[in-house]
N, C-alpha and C positions, 0 to 999 in steps of 0.2 A: 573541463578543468576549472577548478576554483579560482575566483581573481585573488592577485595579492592582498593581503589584510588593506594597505594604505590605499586601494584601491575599491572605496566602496561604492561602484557606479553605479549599482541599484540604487541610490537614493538620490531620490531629485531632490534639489539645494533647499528649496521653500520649505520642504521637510525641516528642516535647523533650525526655519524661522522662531517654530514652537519654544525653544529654548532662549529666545531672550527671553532674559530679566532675570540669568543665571540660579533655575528651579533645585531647589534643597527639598533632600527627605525623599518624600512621597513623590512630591511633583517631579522631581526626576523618573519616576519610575513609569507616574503617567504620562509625562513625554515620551519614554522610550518604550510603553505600549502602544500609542499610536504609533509612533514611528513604526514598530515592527507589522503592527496589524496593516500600515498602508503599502509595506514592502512585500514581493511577493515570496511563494514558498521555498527554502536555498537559498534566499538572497545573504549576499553576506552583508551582517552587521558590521559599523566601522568600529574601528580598534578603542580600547578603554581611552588610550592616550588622547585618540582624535575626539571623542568624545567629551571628555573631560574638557578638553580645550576651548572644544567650542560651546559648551554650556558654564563656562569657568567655575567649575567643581572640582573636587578632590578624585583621584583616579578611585578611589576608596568606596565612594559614593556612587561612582559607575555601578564600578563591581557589583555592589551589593545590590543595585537596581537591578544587573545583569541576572544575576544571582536567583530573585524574586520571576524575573521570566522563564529563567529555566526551569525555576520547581513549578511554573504554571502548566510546561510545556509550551512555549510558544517559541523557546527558542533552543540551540542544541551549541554545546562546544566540542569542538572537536581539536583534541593536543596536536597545534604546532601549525593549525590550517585558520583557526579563527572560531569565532560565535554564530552560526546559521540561522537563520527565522526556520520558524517548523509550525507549520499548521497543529490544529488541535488532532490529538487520536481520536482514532476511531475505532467503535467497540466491535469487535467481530463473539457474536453469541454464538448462542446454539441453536437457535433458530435455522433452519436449512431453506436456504434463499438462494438465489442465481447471485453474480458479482453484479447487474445490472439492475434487479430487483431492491440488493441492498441499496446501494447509490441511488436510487430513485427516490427511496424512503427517506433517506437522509435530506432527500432535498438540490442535489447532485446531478450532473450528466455524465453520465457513462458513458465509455469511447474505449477503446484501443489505439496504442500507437503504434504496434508493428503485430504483424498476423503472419503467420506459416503454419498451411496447411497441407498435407499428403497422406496419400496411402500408403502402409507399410505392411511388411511381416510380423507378426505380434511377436516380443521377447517374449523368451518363457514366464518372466514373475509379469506383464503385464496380460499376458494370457490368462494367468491362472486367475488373478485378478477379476477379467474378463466373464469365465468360465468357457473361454476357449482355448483352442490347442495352438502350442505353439508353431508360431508360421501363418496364422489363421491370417487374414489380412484387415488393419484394423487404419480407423481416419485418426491420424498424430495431428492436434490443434495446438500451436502456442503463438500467445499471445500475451502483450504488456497491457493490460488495462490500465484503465485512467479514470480519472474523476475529477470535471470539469476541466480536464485536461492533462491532470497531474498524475503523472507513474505511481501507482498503488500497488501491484502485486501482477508478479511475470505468472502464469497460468499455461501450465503443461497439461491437456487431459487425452482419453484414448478413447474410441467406442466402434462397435463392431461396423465393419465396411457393407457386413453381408447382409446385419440388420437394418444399415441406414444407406442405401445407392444412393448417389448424388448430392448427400451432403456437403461435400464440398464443393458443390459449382453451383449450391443457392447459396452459400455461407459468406458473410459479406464482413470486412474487419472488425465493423465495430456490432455487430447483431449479437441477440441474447442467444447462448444457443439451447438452452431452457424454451424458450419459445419459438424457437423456429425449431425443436424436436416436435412440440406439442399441434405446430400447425403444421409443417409437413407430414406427420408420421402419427399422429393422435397420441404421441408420447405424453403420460404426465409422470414428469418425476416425484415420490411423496417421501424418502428416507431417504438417511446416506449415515453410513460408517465413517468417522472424521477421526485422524488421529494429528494430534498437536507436537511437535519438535523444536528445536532452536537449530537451527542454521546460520554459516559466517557463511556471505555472497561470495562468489568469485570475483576476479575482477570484472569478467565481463557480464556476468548478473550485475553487477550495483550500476556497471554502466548506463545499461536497459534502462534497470532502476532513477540512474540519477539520485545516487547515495553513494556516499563516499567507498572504497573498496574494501572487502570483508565484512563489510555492516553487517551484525547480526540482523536475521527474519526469522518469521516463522515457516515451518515448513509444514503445511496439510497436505495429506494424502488423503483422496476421499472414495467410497463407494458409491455410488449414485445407484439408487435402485425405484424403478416403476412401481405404480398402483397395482400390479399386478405380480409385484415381487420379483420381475428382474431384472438382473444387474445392466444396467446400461453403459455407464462411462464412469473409466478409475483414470484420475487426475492426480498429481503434484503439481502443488501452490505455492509461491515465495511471495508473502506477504511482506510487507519493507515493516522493519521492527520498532521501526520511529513514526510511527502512523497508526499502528495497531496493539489494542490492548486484549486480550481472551477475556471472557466471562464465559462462568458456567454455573450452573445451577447444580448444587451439593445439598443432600440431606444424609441424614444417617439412620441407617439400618436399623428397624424395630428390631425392642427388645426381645433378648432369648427368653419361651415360656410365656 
């Protein structure tokens, strides 16, 4: 749950110190970039009022410094709960990567915080998905990934039980499963069908998440398919929509004639 606004005990006191000599303009704004950058990601910001107060500025001059963070992205408001600190986005391309492959690139550790795994009866649309019949019996993985710790994207996927025994009694919370397909089973995945959506979390997705309730995400559904052309593991993805931006590479179709 979020603390009350007058209650901003992410910030240690020293932090304030920055603010003697009551900073106008600019230097407002670069006080209250350090300050965000040394708070961590959620943390709430303290209120305009307290702000002002203790840097002896115009609530005015807050704002507008507030303002300047938000359109950097560094920080988020949300009506009637407060001002958040928010890490920078990050770009989800089109490049087809593992979730641990991409965090690695970044420069990131990759983790999960909560893992359930089981065998099941494949539903029919995740059969067909599959190219198996329904009932076929298939390994259901979900998990919350993280990066360096922080909730990125809850991670639904499915793959066949009969293609893969034992997967899940090597499969470990936080393991790539890109790479424990490829050393267990000589899997290499090389394509995947991705389709992009806008999704509102429920409550208890954002919980997961660690984002306020209903957050919009994005929602990927994907096909993963082998060097060898098939289909291995179809997933649904709720990537948190304050963390992630889509890029995609667009050209246009030569001319008719």
């Amino acid at each position: 749950m979020p603390r009350p606004r007058h209650e901003p005990r992410d910030v240690a006191p020293e932090v304030f110190a920055q603010g003697e000599g009551s900073p106008k303009g600019k230097h407002i704004q670069d006080v209250l970039t350090a300050l965000v950058l040394d708070m961590r990601d959620g943390a709430l910001l303290p209120s305009e009022r307290v702000l002002a107060e203790r840097f002896g500025v115009a609530r005015m001059t807050v704002r507008g410094a507030i303002d300047d963070l938000e359109t950097r992205g560094l920080v988020r408001r949300v009506a009637g709960r407060g001002t958040f600190v928010q890490q920078p986005t990050l770009t989800h391309s089109e490049n087809f990567r593992s979730f641990s492959e991409d965090m690695r690139m970044r420069g990131m550790v990759p983790g999960a915080k909560s893992y359930r795994g089981r065998t099941r009866p494949a539903p029919r649309d995740i059969a067909a998905r599959l190219g198996l019949s329904p009932g076929d019996p298939v390994h259901y993985i979900e998990r919350v990934r993280t990066a360096d710790g922080v909730p990125m994207a809850l991670e639904r996927t499915n793959l066949s039980a009969a293609r893969f025994p034992g997967l899940l009694t090597e499969m470990g919370r936080d393991d790539s499963l890109f790479e424990l397909l490829g050393r267990l089973f000589g899997v290499r995945l090389e394509t995947a069908e991705q389709t992009v959506s806008i999704a509102r979390l429920s409550r208890t997705e954002a919980r997961r998440l660690e984002v306020p309730d209903y957050d919009p995400a994005f929602l990927v559904e994907r096909v993963a398919v082998d060097n060898m052309g098939n289909v291995v593991e179809f997933g649904r993805s709720l990537y948190r929509g304050d963390r992630y931006v889509i890029q995609m590479h667009v050209s246009r179709p030569p001319a008719a004639g």
